[in-house]
N, C-alpha and C positions, 0 to 999 in steps of 0.2 A: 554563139562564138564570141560576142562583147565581152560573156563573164570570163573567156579564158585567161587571157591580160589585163588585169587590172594592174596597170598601169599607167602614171602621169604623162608617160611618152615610149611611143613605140619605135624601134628602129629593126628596118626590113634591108641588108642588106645581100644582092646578088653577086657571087663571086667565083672566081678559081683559087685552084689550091696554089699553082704554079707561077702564076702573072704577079712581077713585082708590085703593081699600084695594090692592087687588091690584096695583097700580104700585106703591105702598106695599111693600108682601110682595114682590116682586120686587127690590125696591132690596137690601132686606133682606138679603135671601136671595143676592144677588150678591156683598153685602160677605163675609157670610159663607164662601160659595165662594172667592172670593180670597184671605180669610189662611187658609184650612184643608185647602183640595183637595188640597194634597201629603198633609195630616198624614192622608186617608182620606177626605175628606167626597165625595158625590157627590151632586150636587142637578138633576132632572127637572121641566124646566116642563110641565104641560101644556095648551095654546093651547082655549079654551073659545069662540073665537069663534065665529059664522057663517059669518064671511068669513075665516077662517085662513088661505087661501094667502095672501089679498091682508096678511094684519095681522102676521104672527106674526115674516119676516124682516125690514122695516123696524123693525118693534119693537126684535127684536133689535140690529138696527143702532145705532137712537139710543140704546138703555139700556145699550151693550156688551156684552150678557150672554153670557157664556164658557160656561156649561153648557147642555147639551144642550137643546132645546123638540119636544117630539111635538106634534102636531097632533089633536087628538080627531077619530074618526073616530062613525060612526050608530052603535054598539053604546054608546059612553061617553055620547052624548046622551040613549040610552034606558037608562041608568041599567045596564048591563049591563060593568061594568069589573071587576076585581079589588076594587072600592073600594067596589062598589055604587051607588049614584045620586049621582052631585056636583051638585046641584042650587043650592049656594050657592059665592059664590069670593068672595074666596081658601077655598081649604080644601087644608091641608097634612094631610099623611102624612110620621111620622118613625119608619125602621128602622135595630134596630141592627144590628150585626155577624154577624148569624145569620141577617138578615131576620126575627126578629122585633118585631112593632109595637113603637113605643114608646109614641106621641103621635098623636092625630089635632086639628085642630085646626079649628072652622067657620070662617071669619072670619078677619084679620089675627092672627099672630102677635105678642105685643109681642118685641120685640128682645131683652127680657131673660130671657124664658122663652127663648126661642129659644135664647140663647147659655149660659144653663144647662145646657142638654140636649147642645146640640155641645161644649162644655168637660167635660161628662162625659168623651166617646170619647175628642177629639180634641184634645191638648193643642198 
């Protein structure tokens, strides 16, 4: 699994289609993606809804979002992920170059922590 992302920094975030903070963290998160994905960055959505077949590709459609979106399956619902229980979203995960953690974060990211930490890596 290391060789899958070779990336200088990974970003794992849990979200809904529907909850403004998390459209919020998504925007975010896509801008980001855009000016840095050459320079290393790789950013994972992953879809918290109910109804995730039905929500997760138009979503993607209207937001354009270019990175990747997994679909949480009944083990992330019962709190049994790499992550432990995601029971609030937005909630981001940020790895660096080794995979290991940097940042975990409950709630929206502001923008400028956010771009703190990827200006770290990823010039």
């Amino acid at each position: 699994m290391a060789g899958e992302f070779p990336a200088r920094l990974t970003i794992v975030t849990f979200f809904t289609t529907w909850a403004p903070p998390c459209i919020m963290q998504i925007e975010e998160l896509k801008k980001f993606y855009e000016e840095k994905r050459d320079g290393g960055l790789y950013v994972i959505g992953v879809v918290m809804d109910t109804e995730k077949e039905l929500t997760a590709e138009p979503f993607r459609k209207m937001f354009k979002i270019k990175f990747p979106l997994a679909l949480a399956d009944d083990r992330i619902f019962r709190g049994e992920s790499p992550f432990g229980r995601v029971s609030t979203v937005p909630t981001t995960f940020i790895f660096g170059p080794d995979r290991e953690p940097l940042a975990a974060f409950i709630g929206t990211v502001p923008g400028s922590q956010l771009k703190k930490i990827v200006d770290r890596y990823i010039r």
